[in-house]
C-alpha positions as CSV (number, residue, x, y, z in Angstrom):
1,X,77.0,110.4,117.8
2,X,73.5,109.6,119.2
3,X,72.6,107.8,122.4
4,X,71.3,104.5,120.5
5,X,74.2,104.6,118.6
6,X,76.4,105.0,121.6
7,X,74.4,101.8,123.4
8,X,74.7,99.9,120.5
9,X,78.3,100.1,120.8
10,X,78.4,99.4,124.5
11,X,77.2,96.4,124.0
12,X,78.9,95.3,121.1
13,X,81.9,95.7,122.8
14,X,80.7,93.5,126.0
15,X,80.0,91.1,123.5
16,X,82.6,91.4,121.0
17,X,85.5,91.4,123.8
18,X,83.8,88.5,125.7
19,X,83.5,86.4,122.6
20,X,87.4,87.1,122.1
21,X,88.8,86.1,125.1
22,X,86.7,82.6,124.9
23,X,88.3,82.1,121.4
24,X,91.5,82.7,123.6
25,X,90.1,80.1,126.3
26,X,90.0,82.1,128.9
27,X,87.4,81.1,131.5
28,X,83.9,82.1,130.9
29,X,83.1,83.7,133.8
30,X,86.7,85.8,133.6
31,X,85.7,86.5,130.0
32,X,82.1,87.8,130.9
33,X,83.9,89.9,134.0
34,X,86.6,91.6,131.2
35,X,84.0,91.8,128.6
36,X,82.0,94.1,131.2
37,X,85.2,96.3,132.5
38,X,85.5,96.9,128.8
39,X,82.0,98.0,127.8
40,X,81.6,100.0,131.4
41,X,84.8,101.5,130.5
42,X,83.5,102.7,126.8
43,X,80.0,103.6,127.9
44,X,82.0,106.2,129.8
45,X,84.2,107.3,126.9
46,X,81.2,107.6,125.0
47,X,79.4,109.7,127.0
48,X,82.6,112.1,127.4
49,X,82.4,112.3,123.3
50,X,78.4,113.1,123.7
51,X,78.6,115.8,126.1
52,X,81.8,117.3,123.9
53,X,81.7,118.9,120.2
54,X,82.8,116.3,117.8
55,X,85.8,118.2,116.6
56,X,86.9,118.3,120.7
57,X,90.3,117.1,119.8
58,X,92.8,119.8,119.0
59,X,95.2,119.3,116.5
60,X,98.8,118.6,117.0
61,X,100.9,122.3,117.2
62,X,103.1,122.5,113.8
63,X,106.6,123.7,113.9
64,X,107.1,127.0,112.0
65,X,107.2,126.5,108.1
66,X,110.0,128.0,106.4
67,X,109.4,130.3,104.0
68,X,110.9,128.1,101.2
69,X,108.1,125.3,102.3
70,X,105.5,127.4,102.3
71,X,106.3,128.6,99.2
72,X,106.6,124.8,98.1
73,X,102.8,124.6,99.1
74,X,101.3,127.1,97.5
75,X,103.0,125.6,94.8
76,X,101.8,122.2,94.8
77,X,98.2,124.3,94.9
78,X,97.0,124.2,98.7
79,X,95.3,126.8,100.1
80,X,96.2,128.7,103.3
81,X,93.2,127.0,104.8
82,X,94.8,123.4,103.4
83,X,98.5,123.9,104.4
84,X,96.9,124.8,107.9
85,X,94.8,122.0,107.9
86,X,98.1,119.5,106.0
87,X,101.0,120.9,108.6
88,X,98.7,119.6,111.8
89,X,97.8,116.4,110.3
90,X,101.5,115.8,109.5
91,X,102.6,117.3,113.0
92,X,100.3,114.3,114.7
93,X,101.8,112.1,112.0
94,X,105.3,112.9,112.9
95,X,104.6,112.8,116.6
96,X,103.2,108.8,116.2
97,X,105.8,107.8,114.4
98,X,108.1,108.7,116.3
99,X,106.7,107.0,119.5
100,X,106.2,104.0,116.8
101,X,109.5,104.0,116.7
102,X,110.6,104.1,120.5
103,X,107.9,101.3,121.1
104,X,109.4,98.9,118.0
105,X,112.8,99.7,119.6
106,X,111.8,99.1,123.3
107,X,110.8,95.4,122.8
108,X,112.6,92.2,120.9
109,X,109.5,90.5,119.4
110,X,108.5,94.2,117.7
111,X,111.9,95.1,116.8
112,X,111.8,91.8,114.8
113,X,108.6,92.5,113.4
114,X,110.0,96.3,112.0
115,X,113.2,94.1,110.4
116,X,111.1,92.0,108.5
117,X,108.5,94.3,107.7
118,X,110.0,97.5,107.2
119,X,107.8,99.8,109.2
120,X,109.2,102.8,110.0
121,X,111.2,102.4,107.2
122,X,108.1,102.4,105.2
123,X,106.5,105.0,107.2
124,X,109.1,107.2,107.1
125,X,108.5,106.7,103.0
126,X,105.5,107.6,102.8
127,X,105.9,110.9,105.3
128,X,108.8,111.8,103.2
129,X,106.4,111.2,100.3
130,X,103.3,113.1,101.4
131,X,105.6,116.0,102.2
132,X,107.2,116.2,98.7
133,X,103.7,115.7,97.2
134,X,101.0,117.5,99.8
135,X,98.3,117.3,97.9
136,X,98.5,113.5,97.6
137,X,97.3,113.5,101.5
138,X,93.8,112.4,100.4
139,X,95.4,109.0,99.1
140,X,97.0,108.7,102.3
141,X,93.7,108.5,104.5
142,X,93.7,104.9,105.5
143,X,97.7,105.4,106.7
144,X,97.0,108.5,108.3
145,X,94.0,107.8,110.4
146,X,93.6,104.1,110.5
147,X,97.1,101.9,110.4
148,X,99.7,104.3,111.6
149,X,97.5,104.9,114.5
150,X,96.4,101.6,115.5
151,X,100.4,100.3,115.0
152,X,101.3,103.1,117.5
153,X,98.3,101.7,120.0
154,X,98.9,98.0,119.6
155,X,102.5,98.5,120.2
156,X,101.5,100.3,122.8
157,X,99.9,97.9,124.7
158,X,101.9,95.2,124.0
159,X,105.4,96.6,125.2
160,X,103.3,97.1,128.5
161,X,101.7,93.7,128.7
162,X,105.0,92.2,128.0
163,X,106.7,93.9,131.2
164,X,104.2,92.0,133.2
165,X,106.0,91.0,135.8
166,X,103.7,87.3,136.4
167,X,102.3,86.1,133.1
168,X,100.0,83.0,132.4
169,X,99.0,81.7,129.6
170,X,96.1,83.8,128.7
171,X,98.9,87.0,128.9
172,X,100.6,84.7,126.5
173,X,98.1,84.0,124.1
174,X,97.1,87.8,123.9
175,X,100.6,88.7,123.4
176,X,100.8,86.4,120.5
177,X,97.8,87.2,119.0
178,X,98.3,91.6,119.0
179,X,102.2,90.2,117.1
180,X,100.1,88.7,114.5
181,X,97.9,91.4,114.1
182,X,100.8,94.1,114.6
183,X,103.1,92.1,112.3
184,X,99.8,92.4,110.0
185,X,99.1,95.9,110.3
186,X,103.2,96.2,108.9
187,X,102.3,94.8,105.7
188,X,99.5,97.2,105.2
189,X,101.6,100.0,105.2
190,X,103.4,98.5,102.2
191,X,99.9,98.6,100.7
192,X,99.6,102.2,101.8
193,X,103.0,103.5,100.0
194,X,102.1,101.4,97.0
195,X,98.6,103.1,96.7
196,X,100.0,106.6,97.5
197,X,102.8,105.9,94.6
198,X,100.3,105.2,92.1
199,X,98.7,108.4,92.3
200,X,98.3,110.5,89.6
201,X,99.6,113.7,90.1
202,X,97.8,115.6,88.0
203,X,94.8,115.2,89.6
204,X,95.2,117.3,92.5
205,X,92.1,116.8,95.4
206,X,92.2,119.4,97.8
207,X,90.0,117.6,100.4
208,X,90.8,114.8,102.5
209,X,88.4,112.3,102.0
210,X,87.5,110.2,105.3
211,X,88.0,107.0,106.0
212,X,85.8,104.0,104.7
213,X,83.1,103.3,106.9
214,X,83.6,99.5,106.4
215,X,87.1,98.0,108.4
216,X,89.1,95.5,106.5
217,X,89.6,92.2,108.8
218,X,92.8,93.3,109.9
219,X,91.0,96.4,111.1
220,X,88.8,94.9,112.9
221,X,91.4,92.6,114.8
222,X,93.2,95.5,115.5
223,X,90.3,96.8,117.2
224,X,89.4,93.8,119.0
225,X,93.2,93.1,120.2
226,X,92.9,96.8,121.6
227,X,90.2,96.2,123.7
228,X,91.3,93.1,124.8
229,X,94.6,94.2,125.5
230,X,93.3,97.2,127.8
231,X,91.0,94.9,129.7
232,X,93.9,92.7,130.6
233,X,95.8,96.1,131.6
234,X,93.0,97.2,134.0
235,X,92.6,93.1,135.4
236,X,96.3,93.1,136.2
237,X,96.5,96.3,138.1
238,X,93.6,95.3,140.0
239,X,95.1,92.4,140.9
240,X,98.6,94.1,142.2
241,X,96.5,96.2,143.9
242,X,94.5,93.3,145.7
243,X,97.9,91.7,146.6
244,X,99.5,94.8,148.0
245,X,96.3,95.3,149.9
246,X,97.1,91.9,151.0
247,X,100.1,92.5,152.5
């Protein structure tokens, strides 16, 4: 990532975040404040990423393979390079949905959203899948990196908004809106399994492919809810700390 680049997105998200939370009617000069917090905060996350090698994550640890699913690898034509590369992308897989699960569990309004959608139900599908069929993974890129991670963030955030202890109406408002978009998210995991079950197995491609440089809508509200959502995170810890400072 370059520093233009990384500017650019600074002040999209000022803007973008800002713009949001006047949709939500929030008070201009609150919105502007937020809007700020947010791009401050991401100018210094970007920076981090510029001073670190793009590939600074590490990979999620892999339990030991058995012998018998090795063996079903090499079988279903992976490399040793690829199962190493399929076993850590599955690891972090496994690792978000389980905490997927414990935040859908943790909280009525998403509990009711994973009865009615199906989604761990449907993740668990398409993990079960990908496992029985690894070379399928590149059909699974949108799941893997784009909707099973923004479900685990969203419902993240909203299990912690919700255990506000004060809420108004613009806490309300964003909780309703990250439902929508989380309820929305749900269905698109439907449209994941469905894509990865069309597949043709016969043709086999050993490469993930990355993800599409262009976000659906829902992507992008997911995005936008995130941000919004962590600027009302940092405004009401702020504003405990200002009334313990009070006392």
């Amino acid at each position: 990532m370059t520093l233009k680049r990384a500017r650019f997105i600074t002040w999209l998200t000022f803007f973008g975040t800002a713009f949001l939370l006047l949709i939500l009617k929030t008070n201009w000069a609150v919105a502007i404040f937020l809007g700020l917090m947010v791009a401050l905060w991401e100018r210094r996350r970007l920076r981090g990423r510029l001073s670190e090698r793009p590939d600074q994550a590490a990979p999620e640890a892999p339990k030991k393979a058995s012998p018998a699913m090795l063996a079903h690898y090499r079988e279903s034509g992976l490399s040793e390079d690829d199962i190493t590369l399929f076993r850590s992308t599955m690891a972090t897989a496994e690792k978000q949905i389980d905490q997927l699960q414990r935040n859908m569990d943790a909280n009525a309004k998403l509990h009711t959203i994973d009865l009615n959608q199906h989604t761990l139900r449907v993740a668990q599908a398409i993990f079960k899948e990908l496992v029985a069929h690894p070379q399928r993974l590149n059909l699974a890129s949108e799941f893997l990196y784009k909707h099973l991670p923004s479900l685990v963030d969203l419902s993240g955030k909203y299990l912690k908004i919700s255990q506000y202890e004060v809420k108004n109406d613009d806490t309300y408002a964003v909780l309703d809106q990250a439902a929508t978009v989380i309820n929305a998210l749900s269905q698109q995991l439907q449209e994941d399994y469905t894509e990865l079950m069309k597949g043709d197995l016969k043709e086999a491609d050993d490469d993930i492919s990355v993800a599409k440089d262009s976000l659906s809508d829902t992507e992008k509200e997911a995005l936008k809810m995130s941000d919004a959502m962590s600027a009302v995170n940092r405004s009401y810890a702020k504003q405990k700390e200002a009334h313990h400072d009070d006392k």
